[in-house]
Each structure stands twice: as C-alpha cells, then as structure tokens.
C-alpha positions in Angstrom: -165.3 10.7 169.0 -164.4 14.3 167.7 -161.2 15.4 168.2 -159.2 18.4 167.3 -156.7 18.1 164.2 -153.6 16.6 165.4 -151.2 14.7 163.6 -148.8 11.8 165.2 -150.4 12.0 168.6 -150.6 8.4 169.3 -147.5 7.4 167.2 -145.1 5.3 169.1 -141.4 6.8 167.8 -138.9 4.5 167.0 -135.7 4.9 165.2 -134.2 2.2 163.3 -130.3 2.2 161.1 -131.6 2.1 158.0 -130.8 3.4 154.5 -133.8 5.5 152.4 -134.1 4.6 149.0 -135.0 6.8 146.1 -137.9 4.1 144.8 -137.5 0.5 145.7 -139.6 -3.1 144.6 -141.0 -4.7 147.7 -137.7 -7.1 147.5 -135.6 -3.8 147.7 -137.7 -1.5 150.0 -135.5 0.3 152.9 -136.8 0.8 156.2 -137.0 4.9 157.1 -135.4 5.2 160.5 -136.8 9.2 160.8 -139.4 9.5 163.5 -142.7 10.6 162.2 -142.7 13.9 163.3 -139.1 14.4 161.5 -138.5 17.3 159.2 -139.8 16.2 155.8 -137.0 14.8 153.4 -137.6 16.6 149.8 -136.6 14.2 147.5 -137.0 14.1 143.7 -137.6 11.6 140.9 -135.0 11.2 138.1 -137.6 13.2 136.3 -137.6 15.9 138.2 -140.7 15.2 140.3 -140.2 16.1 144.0 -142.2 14.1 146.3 -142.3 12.9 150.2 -142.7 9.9 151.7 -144.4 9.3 155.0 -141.7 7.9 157.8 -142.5 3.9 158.6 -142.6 5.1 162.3 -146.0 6.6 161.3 -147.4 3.2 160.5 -146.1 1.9 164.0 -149.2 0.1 166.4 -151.9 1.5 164.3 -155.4 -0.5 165.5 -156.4 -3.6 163.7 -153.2 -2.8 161.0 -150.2 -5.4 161.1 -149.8 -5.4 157.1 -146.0 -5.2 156.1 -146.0 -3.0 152.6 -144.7 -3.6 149.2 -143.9 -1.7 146.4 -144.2 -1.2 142.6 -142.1 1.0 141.1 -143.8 3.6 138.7 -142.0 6.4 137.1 -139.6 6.7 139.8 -142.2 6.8 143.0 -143.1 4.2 144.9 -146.7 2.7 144.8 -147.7 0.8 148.3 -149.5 -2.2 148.4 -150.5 -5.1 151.4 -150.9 -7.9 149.5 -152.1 -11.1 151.8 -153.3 -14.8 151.6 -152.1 -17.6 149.2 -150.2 -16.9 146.1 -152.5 -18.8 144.3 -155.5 -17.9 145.6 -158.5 -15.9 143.8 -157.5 -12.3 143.4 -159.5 -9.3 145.4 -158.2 -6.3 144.5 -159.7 -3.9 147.2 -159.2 0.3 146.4 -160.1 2.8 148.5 -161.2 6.5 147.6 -160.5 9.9 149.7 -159.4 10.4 151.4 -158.5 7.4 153.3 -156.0 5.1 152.3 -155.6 0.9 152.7 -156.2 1.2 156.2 -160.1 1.1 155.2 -160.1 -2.2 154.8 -159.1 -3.5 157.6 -162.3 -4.8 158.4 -162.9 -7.0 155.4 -159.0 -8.0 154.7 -159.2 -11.3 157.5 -162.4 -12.0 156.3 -161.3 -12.8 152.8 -158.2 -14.3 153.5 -159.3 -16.8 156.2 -161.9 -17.5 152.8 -158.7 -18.3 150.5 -158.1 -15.3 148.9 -155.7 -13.4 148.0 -156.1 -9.8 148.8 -154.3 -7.2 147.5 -155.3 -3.2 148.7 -153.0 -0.3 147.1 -152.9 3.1 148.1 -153.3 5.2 145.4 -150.1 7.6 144.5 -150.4 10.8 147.4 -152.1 8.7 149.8 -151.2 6.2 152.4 -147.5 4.2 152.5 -147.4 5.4 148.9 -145.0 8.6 147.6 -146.8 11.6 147.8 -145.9 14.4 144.9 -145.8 17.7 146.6 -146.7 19.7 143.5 -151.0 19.6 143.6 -150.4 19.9 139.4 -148.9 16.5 139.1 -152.1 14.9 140.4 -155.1 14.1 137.7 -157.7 11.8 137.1 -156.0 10.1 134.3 -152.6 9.8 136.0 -154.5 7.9 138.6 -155.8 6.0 136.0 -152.8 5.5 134.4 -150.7 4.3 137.6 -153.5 1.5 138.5 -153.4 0.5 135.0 -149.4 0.3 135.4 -149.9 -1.4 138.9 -152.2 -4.2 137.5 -149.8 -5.0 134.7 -146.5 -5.1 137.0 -148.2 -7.9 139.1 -149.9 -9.2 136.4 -153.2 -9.6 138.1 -155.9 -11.9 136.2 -159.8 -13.1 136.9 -159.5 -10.1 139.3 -162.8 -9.8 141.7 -162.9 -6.1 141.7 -164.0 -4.0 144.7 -164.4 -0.2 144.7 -166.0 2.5 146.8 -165.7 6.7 146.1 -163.2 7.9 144.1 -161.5 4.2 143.9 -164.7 3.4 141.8 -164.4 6.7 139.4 -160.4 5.6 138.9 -161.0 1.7 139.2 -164.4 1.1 137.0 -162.0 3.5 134.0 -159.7 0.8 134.1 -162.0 -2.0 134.5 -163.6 -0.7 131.4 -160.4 -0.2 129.6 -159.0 -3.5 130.5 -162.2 -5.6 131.1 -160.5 -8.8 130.1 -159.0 -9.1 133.5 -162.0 -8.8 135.5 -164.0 -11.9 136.7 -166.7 -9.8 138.8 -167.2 -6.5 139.4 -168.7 -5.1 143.0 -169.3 -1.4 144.1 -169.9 0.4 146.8 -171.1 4.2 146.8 -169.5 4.6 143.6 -169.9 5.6 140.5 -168.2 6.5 136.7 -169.4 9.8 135.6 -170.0 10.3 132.1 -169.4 13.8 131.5 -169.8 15.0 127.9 -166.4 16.9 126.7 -167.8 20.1 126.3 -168.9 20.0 129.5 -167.0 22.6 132.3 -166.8 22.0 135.5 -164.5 24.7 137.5 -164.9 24.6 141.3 -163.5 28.5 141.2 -160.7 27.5 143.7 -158.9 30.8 143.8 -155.0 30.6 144.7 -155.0 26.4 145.9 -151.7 26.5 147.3 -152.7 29.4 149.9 -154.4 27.9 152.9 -157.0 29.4 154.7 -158.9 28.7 158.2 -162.0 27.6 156.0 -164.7 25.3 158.6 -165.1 22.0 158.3 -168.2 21.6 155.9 -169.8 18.6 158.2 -168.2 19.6 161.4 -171.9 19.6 162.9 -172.4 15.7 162.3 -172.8 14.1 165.7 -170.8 11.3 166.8 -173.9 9.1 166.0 -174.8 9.8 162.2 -178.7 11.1 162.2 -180.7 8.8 159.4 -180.7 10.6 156.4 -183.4 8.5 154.0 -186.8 7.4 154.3 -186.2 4.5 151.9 -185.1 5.9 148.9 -186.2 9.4 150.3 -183.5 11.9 151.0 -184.3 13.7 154.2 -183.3 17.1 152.8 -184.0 18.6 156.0 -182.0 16.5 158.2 -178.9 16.5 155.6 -179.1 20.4 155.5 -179.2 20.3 159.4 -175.7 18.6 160.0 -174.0 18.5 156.6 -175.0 22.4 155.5 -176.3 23.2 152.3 -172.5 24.2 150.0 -172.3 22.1 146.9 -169.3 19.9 145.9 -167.6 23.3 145.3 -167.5 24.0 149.0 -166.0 20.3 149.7 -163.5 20.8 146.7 -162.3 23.9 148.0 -162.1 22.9 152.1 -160.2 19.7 151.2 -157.5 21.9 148.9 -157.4 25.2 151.3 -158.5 24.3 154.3 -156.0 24.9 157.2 -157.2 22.3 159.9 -158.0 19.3 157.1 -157.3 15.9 158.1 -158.4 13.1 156.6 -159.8 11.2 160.2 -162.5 14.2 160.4 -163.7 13.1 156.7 -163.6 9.4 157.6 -165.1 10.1 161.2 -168.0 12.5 159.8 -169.1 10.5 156.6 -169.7 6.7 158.7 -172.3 5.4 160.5 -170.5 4.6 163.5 -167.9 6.5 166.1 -164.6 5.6 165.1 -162.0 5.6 168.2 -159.6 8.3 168.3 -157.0 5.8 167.8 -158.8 5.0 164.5 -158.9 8.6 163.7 -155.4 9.1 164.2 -154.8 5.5 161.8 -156.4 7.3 158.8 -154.1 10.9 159.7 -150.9 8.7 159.8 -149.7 8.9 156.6 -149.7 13.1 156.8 -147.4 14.2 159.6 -147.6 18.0 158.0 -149.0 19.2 155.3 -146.4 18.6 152.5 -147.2 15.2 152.5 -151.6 16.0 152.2 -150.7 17.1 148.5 -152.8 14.1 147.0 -155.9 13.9 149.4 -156.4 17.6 149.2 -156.5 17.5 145.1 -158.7 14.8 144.7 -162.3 16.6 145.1 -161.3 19.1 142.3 -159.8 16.1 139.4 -163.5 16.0 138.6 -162.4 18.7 136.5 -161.1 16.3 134.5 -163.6 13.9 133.5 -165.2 15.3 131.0 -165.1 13.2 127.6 -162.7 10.5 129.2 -165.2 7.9 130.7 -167.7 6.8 127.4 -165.5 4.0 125.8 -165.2 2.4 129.8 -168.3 2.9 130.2 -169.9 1.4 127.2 -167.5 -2.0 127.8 -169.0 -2.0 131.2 -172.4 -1.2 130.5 -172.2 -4.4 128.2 -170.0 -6.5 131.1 -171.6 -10.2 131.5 -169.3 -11.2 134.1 -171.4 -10.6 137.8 -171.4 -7.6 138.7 -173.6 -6.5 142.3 -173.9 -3.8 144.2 -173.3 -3.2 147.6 -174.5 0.3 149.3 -174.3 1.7 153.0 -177.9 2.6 153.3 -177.0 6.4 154.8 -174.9 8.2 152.4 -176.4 11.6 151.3 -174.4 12.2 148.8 -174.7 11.7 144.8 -172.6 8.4 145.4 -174.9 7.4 147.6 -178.0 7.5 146.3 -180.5 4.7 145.1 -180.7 5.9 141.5 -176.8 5.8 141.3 -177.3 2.5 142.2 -180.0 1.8 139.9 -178.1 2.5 137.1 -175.5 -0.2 137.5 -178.1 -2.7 138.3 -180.5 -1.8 135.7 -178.1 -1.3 132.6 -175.5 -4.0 133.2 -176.3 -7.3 132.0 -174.2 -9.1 134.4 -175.9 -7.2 137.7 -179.2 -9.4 136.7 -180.5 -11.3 139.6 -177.1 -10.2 142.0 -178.1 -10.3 145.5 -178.2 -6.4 145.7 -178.2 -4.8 149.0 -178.6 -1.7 151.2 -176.7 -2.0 154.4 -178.9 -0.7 157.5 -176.0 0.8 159.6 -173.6 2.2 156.9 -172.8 5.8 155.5 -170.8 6.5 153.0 -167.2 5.2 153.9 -169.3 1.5 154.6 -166.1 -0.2 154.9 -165.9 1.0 158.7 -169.3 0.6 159.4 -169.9 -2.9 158.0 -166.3 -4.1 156.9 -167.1 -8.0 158.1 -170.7 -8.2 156.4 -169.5 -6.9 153.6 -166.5 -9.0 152.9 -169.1 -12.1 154.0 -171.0 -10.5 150.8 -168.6 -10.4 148.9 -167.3 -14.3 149.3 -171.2 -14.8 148.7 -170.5 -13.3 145.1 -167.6 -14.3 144.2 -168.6 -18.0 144.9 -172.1 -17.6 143.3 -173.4 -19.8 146.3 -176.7 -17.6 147.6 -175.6 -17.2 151.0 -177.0 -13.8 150.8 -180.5 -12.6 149.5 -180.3 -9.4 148.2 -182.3 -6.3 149.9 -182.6 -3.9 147.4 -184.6 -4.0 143.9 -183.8 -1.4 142.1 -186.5 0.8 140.1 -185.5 0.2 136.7 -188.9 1.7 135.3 -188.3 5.3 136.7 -188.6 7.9 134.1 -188.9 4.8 131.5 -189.6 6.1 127.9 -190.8 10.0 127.1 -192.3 11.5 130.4 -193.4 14.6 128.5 -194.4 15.8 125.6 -192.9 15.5 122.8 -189.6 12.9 124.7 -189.0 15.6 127.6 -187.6 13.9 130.3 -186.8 10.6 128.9 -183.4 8.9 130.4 -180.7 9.0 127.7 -177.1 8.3 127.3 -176.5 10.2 124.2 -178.5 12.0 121.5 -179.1 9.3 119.8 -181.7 8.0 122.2 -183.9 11.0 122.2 -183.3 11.1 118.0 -186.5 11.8 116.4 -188.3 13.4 119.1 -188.9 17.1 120.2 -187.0 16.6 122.7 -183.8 15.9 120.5 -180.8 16.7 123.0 -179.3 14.5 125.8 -178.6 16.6 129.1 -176.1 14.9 131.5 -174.2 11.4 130.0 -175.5 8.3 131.1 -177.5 10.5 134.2 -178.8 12.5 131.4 -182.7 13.4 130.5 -184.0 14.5 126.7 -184.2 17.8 126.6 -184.9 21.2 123.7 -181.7 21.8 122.4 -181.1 25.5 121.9 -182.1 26.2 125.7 -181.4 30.1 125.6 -180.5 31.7 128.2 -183.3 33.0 130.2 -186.0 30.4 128.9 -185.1 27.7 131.1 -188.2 28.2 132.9 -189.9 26.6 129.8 -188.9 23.1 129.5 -187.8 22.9 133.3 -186.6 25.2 135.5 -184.0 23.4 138.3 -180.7 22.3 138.6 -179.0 20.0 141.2 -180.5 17.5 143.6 -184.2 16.9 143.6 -186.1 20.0 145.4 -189.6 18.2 146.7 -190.6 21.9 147.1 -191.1 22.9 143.6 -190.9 19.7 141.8 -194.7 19.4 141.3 -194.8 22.3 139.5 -192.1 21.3 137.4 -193.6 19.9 133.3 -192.5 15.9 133.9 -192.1 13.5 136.7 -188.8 13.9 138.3 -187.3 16.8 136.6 -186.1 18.6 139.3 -183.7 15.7 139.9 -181.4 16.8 137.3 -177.7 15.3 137.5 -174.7 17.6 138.5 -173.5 16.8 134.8 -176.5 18.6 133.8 -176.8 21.2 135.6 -173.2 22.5 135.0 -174.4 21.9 131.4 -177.3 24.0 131.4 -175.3 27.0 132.5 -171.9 26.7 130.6 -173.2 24.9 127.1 -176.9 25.8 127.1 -176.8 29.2 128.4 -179.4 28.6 130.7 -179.5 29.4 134.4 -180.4 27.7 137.1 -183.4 30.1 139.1 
C-alpha cells in the first residue's frame, strides 16, 4: 500500500541506560538508549569523519526481523552485520543493494539456516544498523569496495556461496573478482558489473547535491499491483513509460540525492511485484529517522561515476570463474539490471554458469527478494548442493549478435578492441556490453554507422544498418557523445 513519507511511525520507543560507543566489535557493541526520533548525535571518527548512527529503538518490532547485530570495526565506524546458523556451517554471504538494507532478506535468511547454513547479511557502510557518514563526498564505489573487502578479511570468510542483487552485485562481483579464491559459487540476481572503459564520462549534472528540492517521485505512478512489463524477453516499452516515465538514470540519480520526500520504503514498494505492508514499508525507512542519517542511500545512484576503468581485472577473473555460478532473475524488472541480455552475459561467458539451473521468476520485479524470498533461498540450497532439485527456466540466447552482423564486423559483440582487430569495424563501443564499431565517429556522422543510443527503440530499429543496433549499452551511448563526438538524434 502507498503511503505518504513518514519516518518512525510505527516505531515502538523505548529507552534503555546505556553507554554509546564511538565504534565497538560485536563483543563490545553498546546499546543506544535515545528514542528514534531523538535529535541526531554528531559524532566523529578519530580521523575526522563525522557520522550518525541510527538509535536501536528504530530497529524495535520490525515485521519478520528478530536479528540481534554485530559489528566490524573499519576505520573507526561501525559495519553491521546479522550473522545466523552454525558456526561451522557453509557460508552465505547475502548483500543487498539501494537502497534497502539487511532487512531484504528476511525472506530467505530461515530458509537457509533451517538448511545448515550459516548466513551472514551486512549492511553496507550508510545503510541500515551500520554508521552512516554525513558528508555525501566520503561515499564511492571503491570505498564500498574497499570496506567489504576489509569485512570479508576480519571474519575471515572461506568457500563463501555468494549472493548479490543491484548495487550489492556492482560492489560484491569487484571483490569476488579481486579475491576469487574465497568463493565456492557465485549466484546473482538483477545484477550486474559494468565494464566501463576509463575514458569513458559519465556525469549525471547533479547541480548543488546537498540542496534539496521537492523533486516527484520518478515511479510514483506504479500501482500497488506492478503491471507486467515483458512479453518474454520483450520490454513493454509502452507499459514501462506508462507507470515508470520516460527520465534516464539521470533523473533517478538526481531524485534519490535531492529529492525532499525520498525514503527508501517508496523505492522498495514501487520496484516489487507484490504490495508490501505499511509495516514493511516503514521496516526498510527505519534506519533514517531524518535526513542526516539518508547520506549513503541518496549517493549511491550517482557512484556510477566512478566505475569507469576499475572493473576489467574483476571481471576477466570472473569471466574465467569455474566454480558454479547461476543466475537467478525476477522475471519483471525494466530496468538495465533486469533485463535478459544482462543475464545472458553471465550465463553465456562464464564457464562455471554451464548447465546452472537458470531461472526467471514469474512474480518478481526488481528487488526479488520480497517478492520470492523463500523460492529463492530453496534455489539457492538447490545450487549450493548441486542436487537438481530445481530445473532451470531460462536458456539464455548466447548466439544474439554472434560474429560481424554487418559489413565489414559492424555490430559484432566485443569486450575490447582486440576482438574487432582486423576488421572495418576496428573499435569496441561499450566494455563487455560493447558492439564493433568505425572509430573516428565524428560528430554529426553518427547517422552513418548507426544512429541510436540507449535502450532498444522497436520504432526505428529496422531502419537501423545491423540487427539489434538500436540496443546500444548506457556505456555506449555516453561514449558516443563524450569520446566519439557523436550525438545521439
């Protein structure tokens, strides 16, 4: 059900003697007697980084959520972690994206753990139980990175059955690939790791971030019940554009940093299949009893601007990963992460994803979790015990745009220029979502080799020289404008 932005509503207040720690081990970890609407406490690192940290009595009788928290220390701020089943058991390590926080797995942690595992689900610095930097600057991709990295050392996880959906994927499949020793299996859902070339910019034009605006919600028009947005593989472009407008990623980036009324229950209510109860709603706005402490979820959209050159070395040890690997999708999500070619990729380059029982769940969107957290986790025991309890649902279409679908190499999928060497068409567009294209595009000629940018437009794409080129990555497009000097008309 919709509901206004409100934060604390259903919050039972409760005030406990108590000490507040600066940064604390799980062992060590004070409990904050403040109630959660309570005057945010400024405190700083003994490096000078001011943060907040969200009030326990915000965590109090949230639905389906009885998860005491631990802690790992990083630099001074506290990173939050449940962490249940045996100590011995198999390791999950579960990590959510934005901006929702633990709390999305609620569904699937009791699953695993009445299956012997042992579960662990961090929130990612910013986000959730976790110490939340005020200062949007102190928040980057490769901090993220860097702190997961840290987190997976401190508790020394091993054989680690990895599971990532959103921007957990774009920070967790970096440091799978950077540490791919300690992963056993590998499964994702709607996610990704963009390969973006380094010369590559991508600026989302937000003008003055820390100034915010009454800005709409970009998918305030999605119904309770999410409409179906594919035929298949198809993307209703139609029916997207109906309920979830026609703005870019830009728009998104921009809303989440500036936008007045943004809470993170709207996101998670809009972008699944199902209603989630207000209660629910409310769960996922519990960390943020104001905005000091929405520093992180509101800076995650625009990080993208750091990924380009960082993600080639992870994903080249990925790309060559033999462990199992599979892939998991909710069947509904419109966007990039989403979509069947995304998926294709993983299954159709890794050598591990051969014969994975590969599926697209009927009733799912994009934050899957909620709308099939039980089937999934069922899945993912499947997987991680190789025992074919589940069939697969989904073969990918690893022929698509296989080898030059134009004259002279034009169109052919690359990852660098090394696969479209020796052709006309001697420049890869895009990373690992890339297509061989004429290098030299000059501004004003794109109309010659192709002529679109973005997601595929059915309307022109007949007219367009090779199959499928108007479904040119976001990579690509952004490098048609700002290295090419072509635009995108």
């Amino acid at each position: 059900m919709r509901r206004t932005p409100s934060f604390c509503v259903l919050f039972v207040l409760v005030a406990v003697t108590a000490t507040l720690s600066m940064a604390c081990s799980s062992d060590e970890a004070s409990e904050d007697a403040r109630a959660c609407d309570a005057e945010p406490e400024l405190l700083t690192t003994a490096d000078g980084v001011e943060f907040v940290r969200s009030p326990d009595a915000c965590f109090d009788d949230l639905p389906d959520w009885s998860y005491e928290p631990r802690y790992v220390e990083i630099d001074g701020l506290r990173q939050a972690y449940v962490d249940e089943g045996p100590e011995d058991g198999e390791i999950v390590l579960l990590l959510h994206g934005q901006p929702s926080w633990s709390y999305l797995y609620r569904r699937m942690i009791p699953v695993l753990v009445d299956a012997g595992y042992r579960v662990i689900a961090m929130d990612h610095l910013g986000m959730g139980r976790s110490d939340k930097p005020t200062d949007i600057a102190y928040h980057s991709y490769v901090r993220h990175g860097e702190r997961l990295e840290h987190f997976i050392e401190s508790l020394d996880l091993r054989d680690i059955t990895l599971f990532v959906q959103d921007w957990g994927s774009l920070v967790g499949l970096r440091v799978a690939g950077q540490n791919i020793d300690r992963f056993a299996r590998i499964a994702i859902g709607n996610g990704d790791l963009p390969v973006v070339p380094a010369d590559t910019t991508l600026d989302f034009g937000i003008e003055d971030p820390e100034q915010s605006e009454d800005l709409d919600f970009p998918y305030r028009a999605v119904p309770d019940q999410q409409p179906t947005f594919y035929d298949g593989c198809d993307l209703l472009h139609d029916e997207v554009a109906a309920v979830m407008g026609t703005g870019g990623f830009d728009v998104w980036a921009n809303y989440a940093m500036k936008g007045a009324a943004f809470h993170p229950g709207e996101v998670l209510e809009a972008l699944t299949w199902i209603d989630l109860s207000d209660a629910e709603v409310a769960a996922y706005d519990a960390p943020y009893p104001s905005r000091v402490y929405l520093a992180g979820p509101r800076t995650f959209p625009s990080l993208a601007k750091g990924l380009p050159g960082l993600n080639a070395d992870a994903w080249d040890a990925l790309s060559a990963f033999e462990g199992p690997l599979v892939t998991i999708w909710g069947s509904n999500d419109p966007g990039n992460l989403g979509q069947c070619d995304t998926q294709d990729r993983w299954i159709c380059t890794v050598p591990g994803a051969a014969g994975q029982p590969h599926a697209r769940l009927d009733g799912a969107s994009h934050f899957l979790q909620d709308d099939q957290g039980e089937a999934i986790a069922r899945r993912l025991i499947a997987f991680a015990r190789q025992d074919g309890a589940f069939e697969g649902n989904y073969a990918p279409d690893c022929d698509a745009g296989a080898g030059p679908t134009g004259e002279g190499g034009l169109g052919a999928p690359c990852s660098s220029d090394a696969d479209c060497a020796g052709q006309e068409a001697d420049f890869c567009l895009g990373g690992p979502d890339g297509i061989c294209s004429i290098e030299g595009c000059e501004a004003g000629a794109c109309g010659d080799p192709f002529v679109c940018c973005g997601d595929c437009n059915p309307a022109i794409a007949a007219s367009l020289p090779f199959d499928g080129s108007a479904c040119v990555p976001e990579a690509a497009s952004a490098q048609l404008s700002d290295v090419a000097g072509c635009t995108c008309d």
